[in-house]
C-alpha positions in Angstrom: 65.8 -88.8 141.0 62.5 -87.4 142.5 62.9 -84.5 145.0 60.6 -81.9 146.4 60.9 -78.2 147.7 59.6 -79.0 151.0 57.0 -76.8 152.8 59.2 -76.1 155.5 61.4 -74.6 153.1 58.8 -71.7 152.0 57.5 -70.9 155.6 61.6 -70.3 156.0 61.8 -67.9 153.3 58.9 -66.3 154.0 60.7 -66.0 157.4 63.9 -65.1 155.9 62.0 -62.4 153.6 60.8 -60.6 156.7 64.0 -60.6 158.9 65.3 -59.0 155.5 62.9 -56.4 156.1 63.2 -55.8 159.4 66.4 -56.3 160.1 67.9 -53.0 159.0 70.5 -53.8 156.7 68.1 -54.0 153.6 65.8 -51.0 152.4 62.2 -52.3 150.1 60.2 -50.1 148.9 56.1 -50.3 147.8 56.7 -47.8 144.2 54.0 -46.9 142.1 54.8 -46.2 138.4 54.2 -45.8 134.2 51.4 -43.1 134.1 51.1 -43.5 130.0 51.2 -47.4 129.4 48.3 -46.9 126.9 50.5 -46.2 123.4 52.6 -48.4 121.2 55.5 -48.0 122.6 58.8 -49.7 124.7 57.0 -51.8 127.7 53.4 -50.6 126.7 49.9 -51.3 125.1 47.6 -49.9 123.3 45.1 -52.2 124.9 46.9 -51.9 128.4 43.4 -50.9 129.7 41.6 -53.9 129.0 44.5 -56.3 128.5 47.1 -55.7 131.1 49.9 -57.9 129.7 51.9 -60.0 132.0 55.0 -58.3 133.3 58.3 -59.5 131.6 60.7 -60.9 133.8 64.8 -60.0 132.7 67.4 -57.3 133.6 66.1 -55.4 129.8 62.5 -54.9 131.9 63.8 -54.3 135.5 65.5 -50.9 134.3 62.6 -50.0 132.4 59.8 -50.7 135.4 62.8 -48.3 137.5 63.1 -45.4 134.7 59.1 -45.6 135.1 58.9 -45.2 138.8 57.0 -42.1 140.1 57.9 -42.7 143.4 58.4 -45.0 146.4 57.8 -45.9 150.3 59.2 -47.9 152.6 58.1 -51.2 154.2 58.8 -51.3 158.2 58.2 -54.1 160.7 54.4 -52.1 161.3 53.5 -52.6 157.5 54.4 -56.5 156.7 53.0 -59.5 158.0 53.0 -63.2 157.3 49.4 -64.0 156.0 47.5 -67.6 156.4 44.3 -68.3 154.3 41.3 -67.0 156.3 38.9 -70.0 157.4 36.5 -68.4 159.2 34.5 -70.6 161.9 30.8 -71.4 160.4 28.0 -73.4 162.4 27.6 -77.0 161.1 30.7 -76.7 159.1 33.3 -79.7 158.9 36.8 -78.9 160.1 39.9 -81.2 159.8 41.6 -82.0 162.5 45.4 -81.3 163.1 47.1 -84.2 162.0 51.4 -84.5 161.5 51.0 -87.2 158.8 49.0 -85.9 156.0 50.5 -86.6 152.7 48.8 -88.2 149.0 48.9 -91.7 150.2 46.9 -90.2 153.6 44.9 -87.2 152.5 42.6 -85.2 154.5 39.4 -87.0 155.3 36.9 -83.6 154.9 39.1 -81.9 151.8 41.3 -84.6 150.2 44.3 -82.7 150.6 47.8 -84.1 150.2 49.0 -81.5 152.4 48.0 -80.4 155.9 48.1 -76.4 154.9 45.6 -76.8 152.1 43.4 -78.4 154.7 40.5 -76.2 157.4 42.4 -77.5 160.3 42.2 -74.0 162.0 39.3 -71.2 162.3 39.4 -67.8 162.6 36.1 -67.0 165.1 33.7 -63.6 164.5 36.0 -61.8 167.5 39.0 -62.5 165.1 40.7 -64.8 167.8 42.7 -68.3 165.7 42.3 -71.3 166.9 43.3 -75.0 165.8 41.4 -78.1 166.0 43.0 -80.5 168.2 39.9 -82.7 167.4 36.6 -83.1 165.4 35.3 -86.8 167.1 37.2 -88.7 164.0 38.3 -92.0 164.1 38.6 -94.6 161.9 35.1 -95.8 162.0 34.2 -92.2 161.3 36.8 -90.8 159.6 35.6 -87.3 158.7 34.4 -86.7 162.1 31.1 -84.1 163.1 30.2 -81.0 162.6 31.1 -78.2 164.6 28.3 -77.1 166.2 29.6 -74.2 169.0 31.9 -71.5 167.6 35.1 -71.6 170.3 35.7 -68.1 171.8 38.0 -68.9 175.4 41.2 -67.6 175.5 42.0 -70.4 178.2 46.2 -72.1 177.3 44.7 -75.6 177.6 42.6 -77.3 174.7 39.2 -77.2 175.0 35.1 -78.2 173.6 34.0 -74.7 172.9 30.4 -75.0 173.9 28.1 -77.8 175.5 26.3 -79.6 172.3 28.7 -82.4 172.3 30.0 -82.2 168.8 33.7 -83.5 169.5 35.3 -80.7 168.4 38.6 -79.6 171.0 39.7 -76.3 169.8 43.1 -75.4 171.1 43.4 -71.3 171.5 46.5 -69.7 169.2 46.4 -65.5 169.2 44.2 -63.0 168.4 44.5 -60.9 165.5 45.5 -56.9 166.7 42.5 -54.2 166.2 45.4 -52.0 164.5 46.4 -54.9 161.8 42.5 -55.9 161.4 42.1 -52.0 160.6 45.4 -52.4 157.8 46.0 -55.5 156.9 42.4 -57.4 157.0 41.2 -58.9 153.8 38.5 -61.6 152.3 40.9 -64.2 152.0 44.1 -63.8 154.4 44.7 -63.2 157.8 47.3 -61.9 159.7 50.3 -63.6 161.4 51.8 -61.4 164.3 55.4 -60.8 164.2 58.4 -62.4 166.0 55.9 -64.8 167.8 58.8 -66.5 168.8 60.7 -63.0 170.8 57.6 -61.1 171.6 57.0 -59.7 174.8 53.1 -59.2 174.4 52.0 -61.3 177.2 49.7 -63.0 175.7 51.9 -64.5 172.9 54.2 -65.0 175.8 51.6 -67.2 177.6 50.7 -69.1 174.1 54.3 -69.4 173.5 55.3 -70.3 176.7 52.7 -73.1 177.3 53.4 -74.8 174.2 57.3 -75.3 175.1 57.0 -78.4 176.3 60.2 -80.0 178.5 61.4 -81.5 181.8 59.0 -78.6 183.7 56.4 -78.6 181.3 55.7 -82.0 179.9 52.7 -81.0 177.6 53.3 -81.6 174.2 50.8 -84.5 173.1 47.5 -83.4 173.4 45.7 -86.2 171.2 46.0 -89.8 170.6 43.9 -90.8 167.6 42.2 -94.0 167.3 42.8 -95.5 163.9 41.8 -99.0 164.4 40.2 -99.8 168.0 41.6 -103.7 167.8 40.2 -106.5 169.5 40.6 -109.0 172.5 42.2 -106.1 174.7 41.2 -106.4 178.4 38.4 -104.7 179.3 39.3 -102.6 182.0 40.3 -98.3 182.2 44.2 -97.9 181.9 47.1 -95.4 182.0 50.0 -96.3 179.9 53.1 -95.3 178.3 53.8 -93.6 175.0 56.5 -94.5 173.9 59.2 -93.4 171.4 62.2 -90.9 170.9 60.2 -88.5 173.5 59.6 -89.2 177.1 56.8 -88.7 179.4 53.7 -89.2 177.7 51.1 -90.9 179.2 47.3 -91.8 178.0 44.2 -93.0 179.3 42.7 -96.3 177.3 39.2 -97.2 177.8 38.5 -100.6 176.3 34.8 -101.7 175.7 33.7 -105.5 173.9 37.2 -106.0 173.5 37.9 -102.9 171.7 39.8 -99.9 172.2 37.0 -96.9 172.4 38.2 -94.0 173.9 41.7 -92.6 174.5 42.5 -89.4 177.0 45.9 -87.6 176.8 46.7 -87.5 181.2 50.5 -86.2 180.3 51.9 -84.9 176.9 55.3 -85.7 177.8 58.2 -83.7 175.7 61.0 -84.6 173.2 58.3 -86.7 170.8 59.0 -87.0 166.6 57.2 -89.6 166.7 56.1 -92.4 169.0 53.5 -95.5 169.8 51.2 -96.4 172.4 52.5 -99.6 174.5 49.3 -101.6 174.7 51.2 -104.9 175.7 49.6 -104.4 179.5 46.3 -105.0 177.3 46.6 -107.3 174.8 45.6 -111.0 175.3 47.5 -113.5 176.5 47.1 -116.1 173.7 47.5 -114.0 170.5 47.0 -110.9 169.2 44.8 -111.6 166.1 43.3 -107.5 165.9 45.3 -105.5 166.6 44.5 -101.8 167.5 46.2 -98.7 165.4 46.5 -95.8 167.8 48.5 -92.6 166.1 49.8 -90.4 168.8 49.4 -86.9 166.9 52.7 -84.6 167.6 52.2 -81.5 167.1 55.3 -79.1 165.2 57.9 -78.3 167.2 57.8 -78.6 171.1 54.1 -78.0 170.9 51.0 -76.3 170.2 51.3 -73.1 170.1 55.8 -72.8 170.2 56.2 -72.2 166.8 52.8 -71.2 164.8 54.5 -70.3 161.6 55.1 -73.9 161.0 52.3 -75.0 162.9 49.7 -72.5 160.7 52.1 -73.2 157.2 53.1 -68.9 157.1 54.5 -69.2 153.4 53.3 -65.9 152.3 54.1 -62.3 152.7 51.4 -58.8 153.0 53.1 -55.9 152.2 51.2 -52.5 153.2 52.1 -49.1 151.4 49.7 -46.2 152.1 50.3 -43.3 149.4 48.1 -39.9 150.3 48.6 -36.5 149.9 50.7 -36.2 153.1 53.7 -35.3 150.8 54.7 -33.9 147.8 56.9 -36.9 147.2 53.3 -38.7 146.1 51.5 -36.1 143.3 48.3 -36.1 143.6 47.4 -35.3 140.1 49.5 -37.9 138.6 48.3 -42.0 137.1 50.0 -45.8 137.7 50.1 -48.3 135.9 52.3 -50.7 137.7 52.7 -51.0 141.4 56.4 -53.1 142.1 58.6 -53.6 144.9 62.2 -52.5 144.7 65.5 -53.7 147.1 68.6 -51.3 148.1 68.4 -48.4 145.5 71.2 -46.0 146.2 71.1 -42.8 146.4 71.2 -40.3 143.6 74.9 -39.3 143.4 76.3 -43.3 144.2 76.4 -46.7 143.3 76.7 -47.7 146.7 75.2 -46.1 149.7 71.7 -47.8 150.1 68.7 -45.0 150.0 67.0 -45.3 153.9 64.5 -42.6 153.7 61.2 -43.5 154.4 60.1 -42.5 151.1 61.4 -41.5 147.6 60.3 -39.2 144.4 62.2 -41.0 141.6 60.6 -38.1 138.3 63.2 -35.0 137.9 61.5 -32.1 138.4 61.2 -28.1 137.0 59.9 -25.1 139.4 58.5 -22.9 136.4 58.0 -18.7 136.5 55.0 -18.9 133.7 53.2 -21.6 132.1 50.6 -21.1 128.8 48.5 -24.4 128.7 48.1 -27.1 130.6 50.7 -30.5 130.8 48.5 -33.8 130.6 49.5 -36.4 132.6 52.1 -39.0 130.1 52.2 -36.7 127.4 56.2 -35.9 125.6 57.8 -33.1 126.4 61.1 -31.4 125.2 63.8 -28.8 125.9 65.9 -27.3 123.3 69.3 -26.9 125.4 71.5 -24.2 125.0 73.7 -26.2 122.9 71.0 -27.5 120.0 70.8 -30.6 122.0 67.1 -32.0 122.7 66.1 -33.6 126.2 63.3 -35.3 126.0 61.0 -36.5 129.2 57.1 -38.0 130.1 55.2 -35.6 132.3 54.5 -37.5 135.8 52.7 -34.5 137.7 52.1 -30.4 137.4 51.1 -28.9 140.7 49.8 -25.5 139.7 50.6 -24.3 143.3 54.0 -24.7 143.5 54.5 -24.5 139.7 56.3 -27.9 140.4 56.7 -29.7 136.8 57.4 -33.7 137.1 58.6 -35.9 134.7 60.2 -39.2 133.6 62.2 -41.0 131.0 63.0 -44.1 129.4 63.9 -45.6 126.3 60.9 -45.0 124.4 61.5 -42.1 124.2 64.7 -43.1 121.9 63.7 -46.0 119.5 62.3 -45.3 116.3 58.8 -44.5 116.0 58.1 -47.4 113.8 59.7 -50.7 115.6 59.6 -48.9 119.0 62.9 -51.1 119.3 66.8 -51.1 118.9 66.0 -51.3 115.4 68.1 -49.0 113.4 66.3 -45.7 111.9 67.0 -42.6 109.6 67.7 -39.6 112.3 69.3 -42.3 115.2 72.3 -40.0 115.3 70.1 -37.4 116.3 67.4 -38.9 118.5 68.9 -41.7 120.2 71.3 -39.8 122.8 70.1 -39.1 126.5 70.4 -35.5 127.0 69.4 -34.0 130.4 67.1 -30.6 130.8 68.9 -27.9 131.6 68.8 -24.4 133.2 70.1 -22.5 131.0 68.3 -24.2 128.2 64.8 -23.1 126.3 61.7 -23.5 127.5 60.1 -26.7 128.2 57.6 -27.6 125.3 54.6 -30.1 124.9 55.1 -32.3 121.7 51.4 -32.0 121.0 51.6 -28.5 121.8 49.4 -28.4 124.9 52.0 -26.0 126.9 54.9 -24.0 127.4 56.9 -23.5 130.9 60.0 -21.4 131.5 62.4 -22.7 133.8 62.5 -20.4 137.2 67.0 -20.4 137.2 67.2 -18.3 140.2 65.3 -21.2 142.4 68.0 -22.5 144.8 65.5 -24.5 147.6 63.6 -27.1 148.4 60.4 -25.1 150.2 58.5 -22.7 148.5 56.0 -20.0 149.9 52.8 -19.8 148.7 50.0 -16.9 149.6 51.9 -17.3 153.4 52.1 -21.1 153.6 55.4 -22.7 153.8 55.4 -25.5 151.8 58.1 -28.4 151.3 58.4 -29.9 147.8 60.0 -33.1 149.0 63.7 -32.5 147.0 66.1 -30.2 146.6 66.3 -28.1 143.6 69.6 -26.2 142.1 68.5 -23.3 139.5 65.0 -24.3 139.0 66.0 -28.1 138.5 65.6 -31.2 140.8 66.9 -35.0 140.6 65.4 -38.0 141.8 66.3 -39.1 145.1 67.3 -42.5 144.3 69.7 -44.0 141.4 67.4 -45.0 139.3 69.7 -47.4 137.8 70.1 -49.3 141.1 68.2 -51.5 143.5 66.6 -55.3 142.6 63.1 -55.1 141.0 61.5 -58.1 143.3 58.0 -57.9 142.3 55.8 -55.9 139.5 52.4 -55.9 138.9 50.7 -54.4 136.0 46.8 -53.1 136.0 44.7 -51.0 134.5 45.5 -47.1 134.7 44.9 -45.7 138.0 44.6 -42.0 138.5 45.4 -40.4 141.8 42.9 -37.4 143.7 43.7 -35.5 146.2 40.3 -36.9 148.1 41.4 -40.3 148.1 44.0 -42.4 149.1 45.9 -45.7 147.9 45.7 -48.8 150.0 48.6 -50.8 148.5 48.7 -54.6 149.8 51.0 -56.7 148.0 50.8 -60.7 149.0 54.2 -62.5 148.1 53.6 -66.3 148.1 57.0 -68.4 148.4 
């Protein structure tokens, strides 16, 4: 049996996807993370650099993008948006109209496409304001229409030619894109959707909105009848007549020249329409009617154009923004990424339950250090010999010399033999294969490759330090020198992961992350 996922189904998760967001009873975070994917080694390359591989998609690789985490931030209302492709309005360019009935057995005259969204139906003009063509002077002896010839820049409710050189384009105003989202969100290829178009309060959306709702007090909601096949023998005179249909109200102006129907002008859009036809029978000739005319009433989504412009634009995909500076010391400057992911309801440290809320994480554990010989590199192995013989064993994330704040990771590399780099079994597993944690009380903290030693600062019971005066906060809270991530980093839902070539952080830049989901 054939079946499809509709479209409609997308644009309502992408919906769905953003009222998850927004609505308050989810938490997603934008998390950056792996700052030593080039080694042979659990979830890692040695070519990661020049070969990013695809990310692996099961639970085994969802803990291990978590363990890998550096840290996180959260995505508000104010950092997603629904995105549409960006067409932007060119001189002499060919633009489809908006049609309700594209499909593969009617594709799009200008761009063959079997689907109205992959079609240039709307325009994005050089003062970011979106409009949709209502018309581009097609018909079916002219079925791709002109070229647009006067870039449309009115903000006016009602369709409209946007200029004076008579190139049949009617280009019917939608919204203009915010100076604050152009400034966040703007890219090459997308543009920006506002939010809850369909509860805002901006007046302008309001006025869009409201003009488009189309009912007993505002009968507007066919703007175009299209003229498919102008017929022949119809009278010749200029008539108003019904459109008829599961809708009421619509009315249209024919024209009818050598018999033929030439010219057709929307007078009253009516309301209610799914579909309807043009009652011509006031026309037609009295003997027989041998030619008859095809004239498509276009209906636009919903009550109108302009109601609902998700479904009217096609809104199936998603911009997430993160920005991660050095506004905190939840986000190291000194550290490297490897993977940028987004993450659903981790839980706080201590529980398995309560959803994390902050508005942003550190997921390393963390050391303050009294004295340090050498200097930790970024990725490298280090180790604690704990006061019971035990070893702990951890990837350095970040080492602020200021604060003497040491950062690091694990995961289960750091536990499979050093041949496979797998579960497969090997001489000292006894040994090596148990998760121990660093302690206090322990030895100092040791590079593998030698590069440095720290000691562990025990009597360190805070979570701001003080350095020559300046109060600075370190983002967690540490207990006798040592700190725990803020989230469980066995918890949350690993919804998307991107890997890419090494990326290391500087304190003199910052990291634009903007994350498109397509559903």
């Amino acid at each position: 049996m054939a079946a499809i996922v509709t479209d409609q189904f997308r644009i309502l998760n992408a919906s769905n996807f953003i009222d998850s967001v927004t609505g308050g009873n989810d938490s997603y975070y934008v998390f950056l993370g792996l700052d030593n994917p080039v080694q042979d080694a659990f979830g890692r390359t040695t070519d990661w650099n020049t070969n990013a591989p695809n990310p692996t998609d099961n639970l085994k690789y969802s803990s291990h993008y978590r363990d890998t985490s550096l840290f996180g931030k959260k995505i508000t209302s104010s950092n997603i948006r629904r995105l549409i492709r960006k067409v932007t309005w060119t001189s002499n360019a060919s633009y489809e109209m908006y049609r309700h009935d594209y499909s593969i057995q009617n594709p799009t005259p200008n761009s063959n496409s079997s689907r109205l969204y992959d079609s240039n139906y709307y325009v994005i003009n050089s003062d970011f304001r979106v409009y949709i063509c209502i018309d581009n002077g097609s018909s079916g002896t002219s079925l791709k229409g002109g070229k647009s010839q006067d870039e449309p820049t009115f903000t006016d409710l009602e369709p409209s030619a946007a200029g004076t050189s008579g190139d049949g384009y009617i280009w019917k105003y939608l919204f203009s894109v915010s100076p604050s989202d152009i400034i966040k969100f703007d890219s090459t290829e997308y543009v920006v959707v506002p939010n809850d178009w369909k509860t805002s309060t901006d007046s302008q959306i309001v006025s869009v909105r409201e003009n488009g709702n189309s009912g007993p007090t505002n009968p507007n909601q066919i703007k175009k009848v299209y003229i498919a096949s102008g017929g022949g023998g119809y009278s010749e005179v200029v008539k108003t007549v019904d459109i008829l249909g599961d809708g009421v109200g619509g009315r249209v102006s024919i024209k009818v020249s050598g018999g033929k129907i030439t010219e057709t002008q929307v007078v009253a859009g009516g309301y209610g329409y799914t579909w309807g036809i043009v009652d011509l029978g006031s026309l037609q000739p009295i003997d027989s009617l041998q030619n008859p005319a095809k004239l498509i009433p276009i209906i636009p989504p919903s009550k109108g154009h302009g109601y609902d412009i998700y479904t009217e634009l096609g809104t199936d995909k998603v911009l997430a923004y993160a920005r991660f500076d050095d506004s905190t010391k939840d986000f190291p400057t000194d550290t490297k990424f490897a993977q940028v992911g987004i993450i659903k309801n981790p839980t706080t440290f201590s529980s398995n339950t309560v959803v994390f809320t902050e508005n942003q994480y550190s997921s390393l554990y963390a050391g303050i250090t009294t004295s340090i010989s050498g200097n930790p590199v970024i990725g490298e192995e280090i180790e604690q010999t704990r006061a019971d013989g035990k070893i702990a064993k951890g990837y350095v994330a970040s080492y602020d010399s200021e604060t003497k704040v040491l950062k690091y990771f694990r995961d289960r590399s750091l536990y499979f033999g050093s041949i496979n780099e797998d579960e497969t079994d090997y001489n000292t597993v006894s040994a090596d294969s148990n998760v121990y944690d660093f302690q206090s009380n322990g030895g100092n903290i040791v590079s593998v490759n030698g590069t440095f030693t720290a000691s562990i600062d025990t009597s360190f019971n805070a979570n701001k330090v003080t350095v020559g005066g300046k109060v600075i906060d370190l983002g967690v809270t540490f207990t006798e020198g040592l700190a725990n991530p803020e989230i469980n980093k066995k918890t949350g839902d690993i919804i998307y992961i991107d890997n890419r070539p090494l990326v290391t952080r500087d304190i003199r830049q910052k990291e634009d992350i903007k994350i498109i989901l397509e559903f």
